[in-house]
C-alpha positions as a Markdown table, in Angstrom:
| # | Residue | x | y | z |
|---|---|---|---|---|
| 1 | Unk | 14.3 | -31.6 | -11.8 |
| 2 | Unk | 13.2 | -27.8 | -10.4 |
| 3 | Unk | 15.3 | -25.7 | -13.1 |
| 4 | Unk | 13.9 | -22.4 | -11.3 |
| 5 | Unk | 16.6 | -20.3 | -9.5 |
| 6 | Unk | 16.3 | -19.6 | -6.0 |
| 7 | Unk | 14.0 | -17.0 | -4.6 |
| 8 | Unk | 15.5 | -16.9 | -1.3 |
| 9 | Unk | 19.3 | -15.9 | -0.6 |
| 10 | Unk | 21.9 | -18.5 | 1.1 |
| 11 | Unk | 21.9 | -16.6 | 4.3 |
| 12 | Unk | 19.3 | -17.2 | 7.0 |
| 13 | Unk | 18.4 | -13.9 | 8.3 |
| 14 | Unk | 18.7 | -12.4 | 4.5 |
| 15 | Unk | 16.7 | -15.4 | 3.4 |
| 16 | Unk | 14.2 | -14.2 | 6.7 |
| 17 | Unk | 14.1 | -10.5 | 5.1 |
| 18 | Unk | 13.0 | -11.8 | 1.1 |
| 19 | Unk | 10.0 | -14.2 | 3.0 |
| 20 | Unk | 8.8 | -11.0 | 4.4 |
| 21 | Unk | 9.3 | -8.6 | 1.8 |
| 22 | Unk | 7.4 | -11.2 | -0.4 |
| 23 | Unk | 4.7 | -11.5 | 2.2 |
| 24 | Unk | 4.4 | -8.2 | 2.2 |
| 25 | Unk | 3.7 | -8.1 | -1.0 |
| 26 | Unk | 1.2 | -10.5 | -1.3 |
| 27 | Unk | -0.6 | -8.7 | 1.7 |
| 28 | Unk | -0.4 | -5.3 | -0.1 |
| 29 | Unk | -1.8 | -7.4 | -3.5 |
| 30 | Unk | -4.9 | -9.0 | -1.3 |
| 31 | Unk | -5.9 | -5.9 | 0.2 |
| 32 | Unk | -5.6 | -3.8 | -3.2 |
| 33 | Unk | -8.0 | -6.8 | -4.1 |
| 34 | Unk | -10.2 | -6.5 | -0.9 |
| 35 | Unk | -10.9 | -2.5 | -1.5 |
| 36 | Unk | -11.9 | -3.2 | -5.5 |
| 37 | Unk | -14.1 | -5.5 | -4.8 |
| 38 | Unk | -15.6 | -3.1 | -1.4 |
| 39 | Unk | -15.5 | -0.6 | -3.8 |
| 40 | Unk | -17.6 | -2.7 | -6.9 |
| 41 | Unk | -14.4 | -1.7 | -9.6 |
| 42 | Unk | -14.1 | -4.9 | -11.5 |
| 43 | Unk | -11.3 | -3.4 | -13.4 |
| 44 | Unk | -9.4 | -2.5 | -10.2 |
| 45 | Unk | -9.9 | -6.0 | -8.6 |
| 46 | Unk | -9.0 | -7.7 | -12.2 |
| 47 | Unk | -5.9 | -5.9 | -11.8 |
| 48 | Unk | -5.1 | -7.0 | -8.7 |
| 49 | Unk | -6.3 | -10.2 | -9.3 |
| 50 | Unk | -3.3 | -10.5 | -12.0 |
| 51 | Unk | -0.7 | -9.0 | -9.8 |
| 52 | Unk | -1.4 | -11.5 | -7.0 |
| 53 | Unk | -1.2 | -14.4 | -9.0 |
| 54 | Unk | 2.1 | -13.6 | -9.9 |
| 55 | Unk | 3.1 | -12.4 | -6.2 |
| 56 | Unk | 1.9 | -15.8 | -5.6 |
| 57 | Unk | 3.6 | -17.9 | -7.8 |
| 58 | Unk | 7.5 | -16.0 | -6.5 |
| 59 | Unk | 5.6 | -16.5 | -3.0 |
| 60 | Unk | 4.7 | -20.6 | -3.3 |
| 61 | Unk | 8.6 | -21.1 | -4.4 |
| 62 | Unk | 9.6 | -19.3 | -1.6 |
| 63 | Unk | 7.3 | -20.7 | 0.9 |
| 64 | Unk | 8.9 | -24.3 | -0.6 |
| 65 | Unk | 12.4 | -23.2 | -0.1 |
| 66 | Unk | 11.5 | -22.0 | 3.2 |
| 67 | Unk | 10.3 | -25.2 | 4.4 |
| 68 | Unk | 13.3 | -27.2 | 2.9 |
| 69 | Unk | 15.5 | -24.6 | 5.1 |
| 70 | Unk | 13.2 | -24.4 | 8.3 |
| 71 | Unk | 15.4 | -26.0 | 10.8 |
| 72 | Unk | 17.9 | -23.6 | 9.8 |
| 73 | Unk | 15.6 | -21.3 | 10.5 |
| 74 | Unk | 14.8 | -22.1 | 13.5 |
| 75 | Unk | 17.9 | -23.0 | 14.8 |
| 76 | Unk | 20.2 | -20.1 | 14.0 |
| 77 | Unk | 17.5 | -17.1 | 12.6 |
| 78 | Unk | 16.9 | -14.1 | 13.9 |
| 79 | Unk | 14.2 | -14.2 | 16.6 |
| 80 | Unk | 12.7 | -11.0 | 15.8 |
| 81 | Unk | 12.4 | -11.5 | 11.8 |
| 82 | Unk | 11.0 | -15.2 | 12.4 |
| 83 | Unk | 8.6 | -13.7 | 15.0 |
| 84 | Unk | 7.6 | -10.9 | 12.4 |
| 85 | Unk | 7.0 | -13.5 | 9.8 |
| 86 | Unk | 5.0 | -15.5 | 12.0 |
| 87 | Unk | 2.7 | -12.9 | 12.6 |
| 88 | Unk | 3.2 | -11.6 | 8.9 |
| 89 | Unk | 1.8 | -15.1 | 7.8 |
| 90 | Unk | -1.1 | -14.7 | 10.7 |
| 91 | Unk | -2.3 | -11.5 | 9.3 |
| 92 | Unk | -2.5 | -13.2 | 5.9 |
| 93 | Unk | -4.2 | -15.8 | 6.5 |
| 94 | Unk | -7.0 | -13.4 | 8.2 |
| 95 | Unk | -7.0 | -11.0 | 4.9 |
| 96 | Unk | -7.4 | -14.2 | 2.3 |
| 97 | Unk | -9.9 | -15.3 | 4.9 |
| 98 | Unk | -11.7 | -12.1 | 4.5 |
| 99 | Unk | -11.5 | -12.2 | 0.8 |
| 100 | Unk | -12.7 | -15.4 | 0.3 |
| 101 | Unk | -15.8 | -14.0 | 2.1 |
| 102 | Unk | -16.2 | -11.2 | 0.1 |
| 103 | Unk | -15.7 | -13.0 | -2.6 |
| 104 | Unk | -18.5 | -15.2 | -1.7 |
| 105 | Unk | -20.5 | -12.5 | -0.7 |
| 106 | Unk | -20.4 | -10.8 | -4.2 |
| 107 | Unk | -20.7 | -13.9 | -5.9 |
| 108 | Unk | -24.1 | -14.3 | -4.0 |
| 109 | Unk | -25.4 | -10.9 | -4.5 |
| 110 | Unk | -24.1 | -11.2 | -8.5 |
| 111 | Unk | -26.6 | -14.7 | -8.4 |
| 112 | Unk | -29.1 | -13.1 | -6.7 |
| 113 | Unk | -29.4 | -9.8 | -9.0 |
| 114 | Unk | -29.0 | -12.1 | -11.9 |
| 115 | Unk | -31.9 | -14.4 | -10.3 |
| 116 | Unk | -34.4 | -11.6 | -10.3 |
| 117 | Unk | -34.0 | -10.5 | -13.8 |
């Protein structure tokens, strides 16, 4: 049995507004992420790091109760905020693709410094 309280309100287009104010958060936490690691500031990104993770946990429960509620969504939402998320959840797909290649990137350069030593 889920004992956690809702995340995302009873209302459909209030419940529209939290999924992209948590979004946006989770896109303002990745790209904090992205410039620390452009930027080589482990203690930046490691901060980051720790504030996603919990942006992401809020956002998994959301994205759950979201899908649960999607035909309600769909069928009585505001057009505008389901076409903002929709592009919301676009752009954050591209910026955790983007990490996950710097990530690799710097993982790579790490092994190959660490290689010629």
């Amino acid at each position: 049995m889920n004992t956690k309280a809702k995340i995302l309100p009873e209302g459909t287009d209030d419940a529209l507004k939290m999924m992209i104010k948590i979004t946006e958060k989770l896109m303002f936490a990745m790209d904090d992420e992205s410039r620390a690691m452009v930027n080589n500031d482990a203690r930046s990104f490691s901060m980051a790091e720790g504030q996603k993770l919990e942006i992401i946990e809020n956002y998994e429960q959301a994205v759950a109760e979201f899908q649960a509620r999607r035909k309600e969504f769909k069928k009585s939402g505001d057009k505008s905020l389901i076409i903002k998320l929709d592009n919301m959840n676009t752009e954050l797909r591209d910026v955790a693709n983007s990490n996950v290649t710097l990530m690799k990137f710097f993982t790579e350069k790490e092994e190959g410094t660490n290689a010629d030593n």
